[in-house]
C-alpha positions as CSV (number, residue, x, y, z in Angstrom):
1,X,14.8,-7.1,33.3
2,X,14.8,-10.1,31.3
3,X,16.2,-11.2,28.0
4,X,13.1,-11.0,27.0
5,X,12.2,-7.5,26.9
6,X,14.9,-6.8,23.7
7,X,12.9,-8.5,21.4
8,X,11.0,-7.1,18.4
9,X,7.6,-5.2,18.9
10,X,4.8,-5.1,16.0
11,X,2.7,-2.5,18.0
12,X,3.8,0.5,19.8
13,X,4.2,0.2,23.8
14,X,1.9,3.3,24.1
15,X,-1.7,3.9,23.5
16,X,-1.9,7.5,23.2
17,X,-0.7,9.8,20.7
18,X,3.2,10.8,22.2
19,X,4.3,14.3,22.1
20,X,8.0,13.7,23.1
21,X,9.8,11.0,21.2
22,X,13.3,10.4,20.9
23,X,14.7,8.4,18.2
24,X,17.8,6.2,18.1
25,X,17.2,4.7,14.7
26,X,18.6,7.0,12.1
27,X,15.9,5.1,9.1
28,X,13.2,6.2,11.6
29,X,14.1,9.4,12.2
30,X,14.1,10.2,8.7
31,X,10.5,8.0,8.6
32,X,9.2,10.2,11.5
33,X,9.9,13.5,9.5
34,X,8.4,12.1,6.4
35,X,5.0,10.9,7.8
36,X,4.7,14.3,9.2
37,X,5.2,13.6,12.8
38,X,9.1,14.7,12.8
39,X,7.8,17.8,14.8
40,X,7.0,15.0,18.4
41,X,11.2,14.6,18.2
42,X,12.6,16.5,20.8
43,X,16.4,14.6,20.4
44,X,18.2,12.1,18.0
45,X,21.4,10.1,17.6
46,X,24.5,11.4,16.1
47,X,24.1,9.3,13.0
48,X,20.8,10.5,12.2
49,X,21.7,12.6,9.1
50,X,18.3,12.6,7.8
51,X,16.2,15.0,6.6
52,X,19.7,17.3,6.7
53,X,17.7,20.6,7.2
54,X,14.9,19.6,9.9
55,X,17.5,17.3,11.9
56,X,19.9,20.2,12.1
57,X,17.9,21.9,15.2
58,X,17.7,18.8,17.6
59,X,19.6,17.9,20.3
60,X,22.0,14.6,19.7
61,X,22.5,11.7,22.5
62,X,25.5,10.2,21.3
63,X,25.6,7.4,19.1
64,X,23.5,4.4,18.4
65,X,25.6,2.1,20.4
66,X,26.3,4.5,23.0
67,X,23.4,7.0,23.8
68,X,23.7,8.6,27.0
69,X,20.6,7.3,29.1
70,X,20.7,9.8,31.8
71,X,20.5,12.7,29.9
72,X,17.5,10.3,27.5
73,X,15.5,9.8,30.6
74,X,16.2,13.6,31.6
75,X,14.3,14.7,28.3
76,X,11.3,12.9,30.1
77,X,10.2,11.1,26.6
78,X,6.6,9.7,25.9
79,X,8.4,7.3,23.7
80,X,11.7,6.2,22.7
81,X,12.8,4.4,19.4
82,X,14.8,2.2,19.2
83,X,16.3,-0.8,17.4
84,X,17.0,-4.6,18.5
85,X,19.8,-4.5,15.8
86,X,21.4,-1.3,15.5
87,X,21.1,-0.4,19.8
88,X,22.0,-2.5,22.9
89,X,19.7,-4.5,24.7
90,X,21.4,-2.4,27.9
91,X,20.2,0.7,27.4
92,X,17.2,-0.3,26.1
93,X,16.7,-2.0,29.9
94,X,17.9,0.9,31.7
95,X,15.3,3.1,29.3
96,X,12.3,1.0,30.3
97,X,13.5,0.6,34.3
98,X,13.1,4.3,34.4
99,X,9.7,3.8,32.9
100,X,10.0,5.1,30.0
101,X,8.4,3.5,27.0
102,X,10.7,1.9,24.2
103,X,9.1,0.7,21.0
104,X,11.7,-2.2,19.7
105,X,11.6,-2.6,16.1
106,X,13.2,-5.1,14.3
107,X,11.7,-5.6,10.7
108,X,13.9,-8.5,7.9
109,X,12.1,-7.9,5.1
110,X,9.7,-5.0,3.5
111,X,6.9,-6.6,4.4
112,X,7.5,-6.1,8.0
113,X,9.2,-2.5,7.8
114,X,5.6,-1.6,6.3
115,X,4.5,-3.0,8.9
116,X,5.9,-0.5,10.9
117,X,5.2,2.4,8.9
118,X,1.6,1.7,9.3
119,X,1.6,1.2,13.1
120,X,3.6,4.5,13.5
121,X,0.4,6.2,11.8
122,X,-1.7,4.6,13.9
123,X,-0.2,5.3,16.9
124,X,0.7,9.0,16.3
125,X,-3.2,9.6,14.8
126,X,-1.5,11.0,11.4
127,X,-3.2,9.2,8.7
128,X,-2.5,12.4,6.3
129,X,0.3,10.0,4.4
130,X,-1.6,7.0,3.8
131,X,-2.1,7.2,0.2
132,X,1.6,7.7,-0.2
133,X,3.1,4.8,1.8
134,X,-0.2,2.7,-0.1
135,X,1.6,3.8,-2.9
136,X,5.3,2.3,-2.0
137,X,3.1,-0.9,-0.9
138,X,2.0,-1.4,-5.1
139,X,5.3,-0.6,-6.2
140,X,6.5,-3.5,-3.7
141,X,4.0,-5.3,-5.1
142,X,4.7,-4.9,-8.9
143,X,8.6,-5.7,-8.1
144,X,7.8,-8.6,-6.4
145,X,5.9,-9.7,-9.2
146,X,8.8,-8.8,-11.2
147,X,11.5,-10.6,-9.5
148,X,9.2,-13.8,-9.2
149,X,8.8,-13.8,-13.0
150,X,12.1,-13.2,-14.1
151,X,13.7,-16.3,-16.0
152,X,17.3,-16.5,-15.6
153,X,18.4,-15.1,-12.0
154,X,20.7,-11.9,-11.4
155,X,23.8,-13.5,-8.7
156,X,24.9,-10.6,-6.2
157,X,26.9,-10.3,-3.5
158,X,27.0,-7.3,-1.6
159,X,29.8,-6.7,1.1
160,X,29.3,-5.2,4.6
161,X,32.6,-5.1,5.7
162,X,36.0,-5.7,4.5
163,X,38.9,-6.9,7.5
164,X,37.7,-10.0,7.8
165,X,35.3,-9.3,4.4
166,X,31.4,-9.8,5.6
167,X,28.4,-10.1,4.2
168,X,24.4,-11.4,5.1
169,X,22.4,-14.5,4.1
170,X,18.2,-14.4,3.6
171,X,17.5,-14.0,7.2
172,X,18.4,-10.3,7.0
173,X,16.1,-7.0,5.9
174,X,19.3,-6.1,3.0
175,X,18.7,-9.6,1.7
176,X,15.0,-9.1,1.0
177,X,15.5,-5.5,-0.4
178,X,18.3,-7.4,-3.5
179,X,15.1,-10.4,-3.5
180,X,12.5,-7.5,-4.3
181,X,14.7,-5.2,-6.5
182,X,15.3,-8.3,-8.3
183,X,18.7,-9.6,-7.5
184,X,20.2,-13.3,-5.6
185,X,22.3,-13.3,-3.0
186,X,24.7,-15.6,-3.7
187,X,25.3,-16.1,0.2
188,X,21.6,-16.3,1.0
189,X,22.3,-19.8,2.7
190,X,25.5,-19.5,4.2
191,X,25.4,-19.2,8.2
192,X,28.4,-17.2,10.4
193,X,30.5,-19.8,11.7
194,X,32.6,-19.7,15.5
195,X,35.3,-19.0,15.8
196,X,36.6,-16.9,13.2
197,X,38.8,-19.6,11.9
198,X,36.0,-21.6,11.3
199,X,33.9,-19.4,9.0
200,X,37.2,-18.9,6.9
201,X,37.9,-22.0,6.2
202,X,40.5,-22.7,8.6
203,X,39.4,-24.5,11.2
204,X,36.0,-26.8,12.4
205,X,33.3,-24.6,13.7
206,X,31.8,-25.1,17.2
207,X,28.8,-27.1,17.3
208,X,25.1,-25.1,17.2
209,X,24.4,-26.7,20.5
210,X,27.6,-25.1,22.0
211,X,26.7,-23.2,25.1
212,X,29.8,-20.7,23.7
213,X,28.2,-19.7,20.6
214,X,24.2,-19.8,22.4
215,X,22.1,-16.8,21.3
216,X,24.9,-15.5,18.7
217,X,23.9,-13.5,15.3
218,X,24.5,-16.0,12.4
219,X,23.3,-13.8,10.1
220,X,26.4,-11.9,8.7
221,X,28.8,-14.7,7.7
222,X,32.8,-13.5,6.9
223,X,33.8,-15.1,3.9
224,X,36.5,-15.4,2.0
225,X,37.7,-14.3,-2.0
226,X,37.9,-17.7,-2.7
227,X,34.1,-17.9,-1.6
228,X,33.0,-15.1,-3.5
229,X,34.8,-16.4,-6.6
230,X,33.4,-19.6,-6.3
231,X,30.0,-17.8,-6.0
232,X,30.5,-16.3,-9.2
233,X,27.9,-12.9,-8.8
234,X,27.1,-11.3,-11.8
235,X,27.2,-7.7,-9.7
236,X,29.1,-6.7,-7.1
237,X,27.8,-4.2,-4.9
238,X,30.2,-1.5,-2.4
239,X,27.8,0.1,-0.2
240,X,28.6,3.1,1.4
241,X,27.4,1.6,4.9
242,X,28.1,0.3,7.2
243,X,31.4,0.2,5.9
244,X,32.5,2.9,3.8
245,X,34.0,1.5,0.3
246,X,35.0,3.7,-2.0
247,X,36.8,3.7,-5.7
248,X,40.2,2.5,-3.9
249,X,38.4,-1.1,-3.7
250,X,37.0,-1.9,-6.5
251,X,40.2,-3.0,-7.9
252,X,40.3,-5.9,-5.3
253,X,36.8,-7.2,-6.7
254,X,37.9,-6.3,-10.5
255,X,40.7,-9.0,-9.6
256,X,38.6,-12.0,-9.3
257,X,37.4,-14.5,-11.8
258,X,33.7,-13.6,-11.7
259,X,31.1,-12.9,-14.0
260,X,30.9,-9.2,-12.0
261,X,34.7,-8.5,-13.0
262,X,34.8,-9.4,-16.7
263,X,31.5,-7.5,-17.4
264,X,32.8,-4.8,-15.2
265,X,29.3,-4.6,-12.8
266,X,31.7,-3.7,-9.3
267,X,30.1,-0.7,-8.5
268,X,29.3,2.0,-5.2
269,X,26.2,2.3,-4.1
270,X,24.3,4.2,-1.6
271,X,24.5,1.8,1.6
272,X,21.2,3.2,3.0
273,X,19.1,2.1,-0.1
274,X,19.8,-1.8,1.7
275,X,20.4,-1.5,5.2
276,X,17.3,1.4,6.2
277,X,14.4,0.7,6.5
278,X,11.4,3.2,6.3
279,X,10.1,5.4,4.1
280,X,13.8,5.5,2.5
281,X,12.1,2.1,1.3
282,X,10.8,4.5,-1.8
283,X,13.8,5.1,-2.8
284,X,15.1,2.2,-2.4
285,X,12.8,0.8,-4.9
286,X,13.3,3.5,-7.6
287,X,16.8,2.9,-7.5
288,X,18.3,-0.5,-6.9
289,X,16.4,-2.1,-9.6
290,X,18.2,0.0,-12.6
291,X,21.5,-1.9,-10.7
292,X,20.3,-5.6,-12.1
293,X,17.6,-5.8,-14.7
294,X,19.7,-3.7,-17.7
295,X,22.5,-6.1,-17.2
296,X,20.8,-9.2,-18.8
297,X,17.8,-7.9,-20.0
């Protein structure tokens, strides 16, 4: 197998209806359950948590980053699920060298995870939720419109990890979820650097032409508190995902000369509302604007 077959697919790698899916995205899991086709799952990763009740009966693989294939290609699946960021390009190769199917999805922005929504309707012939994810398209719509008009910009960072402290720039789905909700991301244009000296600060990064750092993510610089002050956010955000902050931080943000700290806007939220995308996209839009526009409006 090439490098090429990990890339991103818009369309589904079957043409007919498939009766056994696996899933080793956790957002489309909870997607597949919610457009009414949750009954084709026959197995799911460890991490997929959602809908609590229905996901409680199936079978688990392992985890995202390590699913056990043989026992996958055992459940003789019409289709697999799977994710060029959150599973390795590995077993998605081994998956599709024992011919099964494996529909690669990839989306950075709403825009594109719609995209997939509609395409899993399609494929799966269940067109009884249209109306609904129509709906969740002209509430993207109005916040869009929203955030486009607003005057005076809300700056937020939003950490993703904390030893070395990370974060993502615009080329990432989180970043367009703050966009449409109607926040900045202060580190929108700031690139990962190589090595790790180099994105703190410390030392002169490799070149982009260096063979070392060739096909690495730049998306999800590490940065440093002096970055983040100099940024000045009015919000700071402590998802709950993919690292797990809790009230024990926030006294490390409250510490910094930002706009966030002396208006006291360092608060937890619910990491999935930013990092899943899907039908959790609905509630990701009821809830993460209340987070921005009451604070200067």
């Amino acid at each position: 197998m090439t490098a090429l077959t990990y890339v991103h697919q818009m369309d589904s790698p079957v043409s007919e209806p498939p009766r056994r899916v696996i899933s080793l995205v956790p957002s489309i899991t909870e997607s597949l359950f919610e457009l009414n086709v949750g009954d084709r799952l026959i197995a799911i990763t460890d991490y997929c948590v959602h809908p609590a009740k229905q996901v409680a009966r199936l079978p688990r693989i392992g985890g995202t980053k390590n699913p056990d294939i043989e026992r996958v290609i055992a459940f003789r699946p019409d289709l697999v699920f799977a994710n060029q960021e959150e599973n390795r390009r590995e077993d998605v190769e081994a998956l599709r060298a024992a011919g099964i199917p494996v529909w690669v999805t990839f989306p950075k922005t709403m825009r594109e995870a719609f995209n997939v929504l509609w395409n899993i309707m399609h494929i799966f012939d269940q067109p009884e939720l249209v109306e609904r994810v129509r709906a969740m398209e002209w509430t993207l719509d109005w916040l869009e419109r929203m955030s486009e008009n607003r005057e005076t910009p809300l700056n937020v960072f939003v950490p993703i990890w904390l030893d070395p402290l990370m974060t993502f720039n615009a080329e990432t789905y989180a970043h367009d979820v703050l966009r449409v909700c109607g926040a900045t991301n202060v580190f929108a244009n700031r690139e990962r650097h190589f090595p790790l000296g180099a994105d703190l600060g410390e030392r002169e990064a490799l070149p982009k032409g260096d063979t070392r750092i060739e096909g690495r993510d730049t998306r999800y610089p590490r940065v440093t508190l002096e970055e983040v002050v100099a940024a000045q956010p009015d919000v700071i955000l402590l998802p709950s995902e993919p690292y797990a902050f809790t009230e024990a931080h926030i006294p490390i943000f409250m510490a910094l000369d930002t706009p966030a700290a002396k208006g006291g806007n360092i608060r937890l939220v619910d990491g999935s509302l930013l990092f899943w995308h899907g039908t959790r996209m609905a509630r990701a839009m009821n809830e993460l604007p209340s987070q921005f526009y009451p604070i200067i409006e």
